[in-house]
N, C-alpha and C positions, 0 to 999 in steps of 0.2 A: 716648304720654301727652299728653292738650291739658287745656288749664285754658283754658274756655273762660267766655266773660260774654257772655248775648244781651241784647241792647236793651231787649228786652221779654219778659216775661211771655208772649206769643203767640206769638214768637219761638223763643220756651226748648219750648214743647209741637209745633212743627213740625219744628225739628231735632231733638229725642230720637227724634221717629217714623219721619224718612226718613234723617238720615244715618248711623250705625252700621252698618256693614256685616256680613253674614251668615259673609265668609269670617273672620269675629277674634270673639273669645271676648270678653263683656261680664266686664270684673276690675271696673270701677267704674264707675258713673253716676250722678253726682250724689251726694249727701249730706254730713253735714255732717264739717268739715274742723277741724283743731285743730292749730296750728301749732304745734310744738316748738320750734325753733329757725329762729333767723332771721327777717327781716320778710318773708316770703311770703305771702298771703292769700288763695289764689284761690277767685272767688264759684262754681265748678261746677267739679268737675274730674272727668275720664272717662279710664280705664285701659283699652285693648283690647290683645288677644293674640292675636297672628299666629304661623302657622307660623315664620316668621324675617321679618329687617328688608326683604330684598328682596321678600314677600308683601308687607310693608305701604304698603312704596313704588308695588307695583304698583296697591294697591287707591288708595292718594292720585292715581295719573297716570292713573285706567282714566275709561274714557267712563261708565262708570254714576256715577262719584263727582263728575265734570265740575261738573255745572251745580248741580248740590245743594252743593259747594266755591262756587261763586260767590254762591248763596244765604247759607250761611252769611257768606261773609267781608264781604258786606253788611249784616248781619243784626246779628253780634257780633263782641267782640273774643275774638282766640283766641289762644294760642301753645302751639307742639305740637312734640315732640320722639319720634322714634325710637329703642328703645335693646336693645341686643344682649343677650341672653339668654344666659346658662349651660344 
């Protein structure tokens, strides 16, 4: 899961294109969010699904995800969390 904020408008249409990887299932991208409880806000948040956590870790450390990770973490602010499935 990352809740991410790109810098820009330009930004936001370059990363939805190339970063999301083929091996995880699109759960969410983008849209609009309604906070229940708590002050959490996040301006974009994206949900993908991996075979299990060690697929998603693989696909965060692999050389395809590399330099498109260094794009983004330049680009916006992100915070993203891994989380074990039932």
């Amino acid at each position: 899961m990352c809740s991410i904020q790109p810098v820009t408008r330009n930004t936001k249409i370059r990363l939805a294109r190339k970063l999301w990887p083929t091996a995880a299932n699109n759960i969410v991208r983008g849209g609009a969010t309604e906070t229940l409880e708590g002050n959490w806000k996040p301006k974009r948040l994206v949900v993908l699904e991996f075979e299990g956590v060690q697929r998603a870790k693989d696909w965060w450390n692999s050389q395809e995800y590399r330099e498109l990770k260094k794009m983004r973490q330049r680009t916006a602010h992100a915070k993203m969390i891994v989380v074990e499935g039932t």
